[in-house]
N, C-alpha and C positions, 0 to 999 in steps of 0.2 A: 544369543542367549547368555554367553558367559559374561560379555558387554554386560548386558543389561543385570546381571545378578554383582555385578560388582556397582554398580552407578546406584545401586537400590541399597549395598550393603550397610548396615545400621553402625551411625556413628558419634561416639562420644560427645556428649555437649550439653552445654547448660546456657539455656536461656529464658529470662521473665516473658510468662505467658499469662494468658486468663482463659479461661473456661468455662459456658453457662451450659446451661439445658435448652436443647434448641428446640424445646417442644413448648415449655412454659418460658421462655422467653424471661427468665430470672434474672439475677444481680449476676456480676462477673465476676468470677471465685480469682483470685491471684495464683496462678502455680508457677511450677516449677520443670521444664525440658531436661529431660535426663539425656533422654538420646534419640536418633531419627531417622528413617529413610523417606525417600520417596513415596512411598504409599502410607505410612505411619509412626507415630513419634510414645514414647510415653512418658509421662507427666510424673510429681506431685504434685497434693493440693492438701490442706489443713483435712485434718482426720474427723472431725465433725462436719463436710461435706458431706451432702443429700446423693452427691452423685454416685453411679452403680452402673454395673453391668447390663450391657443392649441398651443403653440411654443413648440417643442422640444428641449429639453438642457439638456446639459452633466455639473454636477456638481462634485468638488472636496474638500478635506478637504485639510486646510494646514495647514501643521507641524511644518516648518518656511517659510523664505522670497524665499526660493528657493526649498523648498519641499512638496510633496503632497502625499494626500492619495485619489484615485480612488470611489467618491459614486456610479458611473454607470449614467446611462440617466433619462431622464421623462419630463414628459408635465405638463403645464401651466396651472391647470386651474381655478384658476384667480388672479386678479389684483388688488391689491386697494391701494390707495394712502393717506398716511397721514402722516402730517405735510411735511418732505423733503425727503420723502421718499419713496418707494413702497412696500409692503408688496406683497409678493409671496407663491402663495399655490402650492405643487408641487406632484404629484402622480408619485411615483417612478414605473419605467418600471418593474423591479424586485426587489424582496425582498432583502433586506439590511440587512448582520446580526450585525454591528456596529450600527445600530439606533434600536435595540430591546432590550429593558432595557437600556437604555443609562444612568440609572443614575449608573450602571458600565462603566466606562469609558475606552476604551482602544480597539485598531485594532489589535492588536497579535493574532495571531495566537493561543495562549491557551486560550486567555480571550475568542473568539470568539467563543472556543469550548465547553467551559463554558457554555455562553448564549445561544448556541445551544441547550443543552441538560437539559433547565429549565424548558420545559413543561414535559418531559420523569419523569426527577424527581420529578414535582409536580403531577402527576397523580399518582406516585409510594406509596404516603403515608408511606414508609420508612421515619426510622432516617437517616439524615444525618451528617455529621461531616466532618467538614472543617478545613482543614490546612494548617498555613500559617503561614508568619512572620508578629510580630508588624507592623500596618499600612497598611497591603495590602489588606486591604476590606472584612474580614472574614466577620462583622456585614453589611455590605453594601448587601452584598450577601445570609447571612441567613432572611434580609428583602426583596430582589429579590421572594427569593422562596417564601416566605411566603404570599407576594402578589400575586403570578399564582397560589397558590394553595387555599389559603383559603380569599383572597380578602383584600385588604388596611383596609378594616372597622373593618373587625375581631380583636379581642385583638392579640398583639405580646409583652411577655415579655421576657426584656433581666434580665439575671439573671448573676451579676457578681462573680465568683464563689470565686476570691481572698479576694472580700471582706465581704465575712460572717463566721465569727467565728466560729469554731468547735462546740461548746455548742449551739448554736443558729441554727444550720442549718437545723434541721427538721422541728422547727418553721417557718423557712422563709420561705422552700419548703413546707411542705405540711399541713400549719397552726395549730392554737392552739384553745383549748377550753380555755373558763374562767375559771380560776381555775386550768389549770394543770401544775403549779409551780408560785413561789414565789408573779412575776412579772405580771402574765399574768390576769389585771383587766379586758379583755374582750378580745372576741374571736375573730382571726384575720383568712383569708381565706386559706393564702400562696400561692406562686407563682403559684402552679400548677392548682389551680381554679381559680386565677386571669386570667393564660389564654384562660379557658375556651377551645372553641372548634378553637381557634386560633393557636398558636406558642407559646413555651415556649424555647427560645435560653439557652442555659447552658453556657455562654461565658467564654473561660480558663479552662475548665472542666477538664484541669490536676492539676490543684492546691485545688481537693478534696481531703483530706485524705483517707488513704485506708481504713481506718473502718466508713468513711461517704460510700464511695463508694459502699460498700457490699447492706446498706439499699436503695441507686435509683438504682440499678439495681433491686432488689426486687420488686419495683413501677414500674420501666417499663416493667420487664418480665410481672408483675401479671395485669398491665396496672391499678391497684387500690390501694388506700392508706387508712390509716386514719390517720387524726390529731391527734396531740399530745394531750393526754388528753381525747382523742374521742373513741366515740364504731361504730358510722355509717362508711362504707365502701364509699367511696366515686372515683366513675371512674375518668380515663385517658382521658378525650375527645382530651386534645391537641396535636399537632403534634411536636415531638422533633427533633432539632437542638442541637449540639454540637459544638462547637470552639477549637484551641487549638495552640497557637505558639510553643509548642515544638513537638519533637520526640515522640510520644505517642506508638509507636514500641517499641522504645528502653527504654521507664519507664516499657513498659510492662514485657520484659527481663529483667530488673534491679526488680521489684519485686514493681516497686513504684506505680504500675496501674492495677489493676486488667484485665485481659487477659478476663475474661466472659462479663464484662461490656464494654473492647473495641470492642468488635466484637456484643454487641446490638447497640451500638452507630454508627457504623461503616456499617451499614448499604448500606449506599450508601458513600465511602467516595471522594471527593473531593478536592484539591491542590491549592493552588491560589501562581502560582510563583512570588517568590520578583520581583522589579524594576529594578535591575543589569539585570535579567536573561528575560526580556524584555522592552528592550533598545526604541521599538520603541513609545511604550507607555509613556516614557518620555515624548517627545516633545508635544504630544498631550494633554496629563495633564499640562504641562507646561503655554503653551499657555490658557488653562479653563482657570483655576485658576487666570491666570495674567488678561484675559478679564474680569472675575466678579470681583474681588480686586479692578482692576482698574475704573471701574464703581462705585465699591463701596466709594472710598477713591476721586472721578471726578479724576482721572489723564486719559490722552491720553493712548492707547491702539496703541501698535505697535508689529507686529510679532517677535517672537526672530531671530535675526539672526542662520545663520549655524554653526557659531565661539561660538554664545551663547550656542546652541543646543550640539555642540560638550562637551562644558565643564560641562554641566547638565547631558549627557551620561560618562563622563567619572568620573563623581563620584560615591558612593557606594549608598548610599543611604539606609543608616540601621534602617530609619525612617519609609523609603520608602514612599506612597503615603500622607500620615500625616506630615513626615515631608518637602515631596517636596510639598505640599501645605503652608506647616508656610511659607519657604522659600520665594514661589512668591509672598504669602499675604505682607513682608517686601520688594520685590524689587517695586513693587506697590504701598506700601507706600510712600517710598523714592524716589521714581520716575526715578530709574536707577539701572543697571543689577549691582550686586554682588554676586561675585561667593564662593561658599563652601571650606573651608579651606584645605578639605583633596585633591582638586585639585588644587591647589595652583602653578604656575607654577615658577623655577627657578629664571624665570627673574623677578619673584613679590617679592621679601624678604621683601619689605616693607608694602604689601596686596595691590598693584596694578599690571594688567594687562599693556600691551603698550597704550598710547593713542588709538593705531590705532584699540585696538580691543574692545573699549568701554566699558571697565567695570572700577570695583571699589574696593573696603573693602570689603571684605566678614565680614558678619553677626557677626561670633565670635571677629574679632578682633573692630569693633568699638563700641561696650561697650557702655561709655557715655562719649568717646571722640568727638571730636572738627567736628566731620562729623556729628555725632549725633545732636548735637546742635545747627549746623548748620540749620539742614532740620528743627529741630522745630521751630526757629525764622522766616525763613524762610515761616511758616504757620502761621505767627505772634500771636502766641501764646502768652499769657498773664504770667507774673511769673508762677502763682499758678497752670497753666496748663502746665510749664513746667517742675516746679518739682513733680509732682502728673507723667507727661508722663514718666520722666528720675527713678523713681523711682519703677514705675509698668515695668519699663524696665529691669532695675538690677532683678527687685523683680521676672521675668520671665524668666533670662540668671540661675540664681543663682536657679531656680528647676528647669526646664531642665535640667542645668549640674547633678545635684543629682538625677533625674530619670535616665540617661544615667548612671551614677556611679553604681548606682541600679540595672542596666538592665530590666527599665523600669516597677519596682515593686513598684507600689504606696504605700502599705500597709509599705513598709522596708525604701522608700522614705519621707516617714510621720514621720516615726521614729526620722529617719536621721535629717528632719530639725526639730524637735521639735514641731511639728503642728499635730491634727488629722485628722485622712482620712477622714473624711468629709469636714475640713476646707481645704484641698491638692486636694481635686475634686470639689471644688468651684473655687476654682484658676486655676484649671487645666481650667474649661471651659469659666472663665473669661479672659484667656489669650491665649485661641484658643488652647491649646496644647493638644499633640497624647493621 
């Protein structure tokens, strides 16, 4: 029961909807998702809507200007009116499994079998271990479970596996005493009692070495450790999660992963397919994203078109959800659609589309050319805000390129530009990137 009150609990979110009367069968009102669970969502819709309280009405989600996703029916019940508009409370006739966990976003058909199956694996208190490509929501979803099974309040630590040095790693994992080497002026807990009786995520847990490896298998078979330096025995209360963007099969074969420690981690393991290999979840992150941006940044909010939606589907997307969110965060900006370079069509050599199909520059090629410039003056920016803006601009094309160069290895990316990982993961979150 407690499962199932957390999987249902109502959550933040805004997304374009429509709403008729499903008795008279009327025109589709436009509104607005405030927020939602599994049995129910509510709405705005324009304040001279007919609709009211104990109405029946069939709602849908839209994708673009000409496509929809099916919520099913529900009743009305109630109303209330503020400022221009009507806020809408809606109890769904049946259970929805696109509004259950919705801060994973997406109607495919894998996502939804995902979310299906989060109470099964939150009850199961197995490791689990999820895998996926850069950006497709492995951490979005080791905090999913982590909330059905031991609650929002509990400790959840992510534990980035890339970045803790060999010589340091039993300190970070399973703490130190004062005194048990050079440095160590006082005693610190390490990650695995920072989680306490919550989540301890292992994120990348293929970029362990194989003679770190031998020792947390040790810890999770014996489910107890000691600190470095220490004689007390100290338990496993937390529940483990594991991550991993590569083939962790094939390291196994290769000799580079230890085979006894993937099959503890591997517990339960789980998939989260890239963006390419579900297409329809495009448009619907699409459209998120471009509504909160554009809120964010006050521009208008208008559906993508089918022509827009087509050219978003027909790129790769090897950022995938990170990076088709920087994306619509910059067409929001700018206040108009431009499209991704590797779809680049024939008739654009110069990085336009035809007028008639409304688009522009893609992202890579206007740099801090004369479009660029344009839209800042345009915000009437003052000098010293527009070279502080054109300069944090380069200063975020010019590492992006170098992660992508990297294959998205911050540690070899830090290198590369002469900066430390610490000062490359301040930048990284000051400039929104994967």
């Amino acid at each position: 029961m407690d499962n199932e009150r957390r999987c249902c609990k109502r959550e933040l979110l805004e997304l374009p909807l429509q709403i008729r009367s499903e008795q008279t069968q009327g025109d589709w009102v436009s509104a607005l998702m405030l927020n939602a669970s599994a049995t129910g969502l509510s709405l705005t819709i324009p304040k001279e809507s007919s609709l009211s309280p104990d109405e029946p009405v069939d709602l849908r989600l839209m994708l673009s200007k000409s496509s929809s996703y099916e919520l099913g029916s529900g009743i009305i019940h109630h109303a209330t009116i503020q400022d221009n508009c009507t806020v809408l409370g809606i109890e769904l006739k049946e259970r929805t499994p696109f509004l259950t966990d919705v801060k994973m976003l997406g109607i495919s058909s894998e996502l939804l079998k995902i979310k299906s199956l989060l109470p099964q694996i939150s009850n199961s208190g197995l490791n689990v271990l999820i895998r996926g490509e850069t950006g497709t929501g492995k951490n979005v979803l080791a905090k999913l479970i982590h909330n059905v099974r031991r609650g929002e309040e509990s400790p959840f630590i992510r534990v980035n596996c890339p970045s803790i040095p060999d010589s340091l790693f039993e300190s970070e994992l399973f703490g130190h005493e004062k005194g048990a080497f050079t440095d160590a002026k006082f005693s610190t807990p390490g990650y695995f009692r920072l989680a306490a009786e919550g989540t301890l995520l292992l994120d990348e847990i293929s970029e362990i070495q194989p003679h770190l490896q031998a020792k947390l298998l040790s810890v999770i078979e014996d489910k107890n450790f000691i600190p470095v330096g220490g004689q007390k025995v100290i338990p496993v209360r937390a529940n483990i999660i594991a991550t991993s963007n590569l083939d962790l099969e094939k390291a196994v074969d290769e000799g580079r992963f230890r085979r006894d420690l993937y099959y503890r981690l591997c517990e339960i393991p789980i998939h989260i397919p890239s963006l390419r290999d579900r297409k329809i979840d495009v448009s619907l992150l699409a459209n998120y994203f471009l509504l909160i941006y554009c809120k964010k940044f006050n521009r208008s909010f208008q559906l993508l078109s089918d022509t827009e939606i087509k050219i978003l589907n027909d790129h790769s997307w090897p950022g995938n959800i990170r990076e088709l969110e920087n994306y619509m965060k910059q067409i929001a900006l700018l206040g108009k659609f431009v499209i991704p370079s590797q779809v680049m069509p024939n008739n654009a050599s110069k990085g336009y589309l035809s007028p008639s199909e409304g688009a522009h520059r893609a992202p890579e090629e206007m740099d801090l050319g004369t479009d660029f410039l344009n839209d800042l003056l345009a915000e009437e920016n003052t000098l010293p805000e527009i070279m502080k803006k054109m300069t944090e601009h380069m200063e975020r094309t010019v590492i992006l390129k170098i992660l992508e160069t990297c294959n998205q290895n911050k540690t070899t990316a830090a290198a590369r530009l002469g900066i430390s990982y610490r000062t490359l993961m301040r930048k990284a979150k000051q400039f929104h990137l994967p």
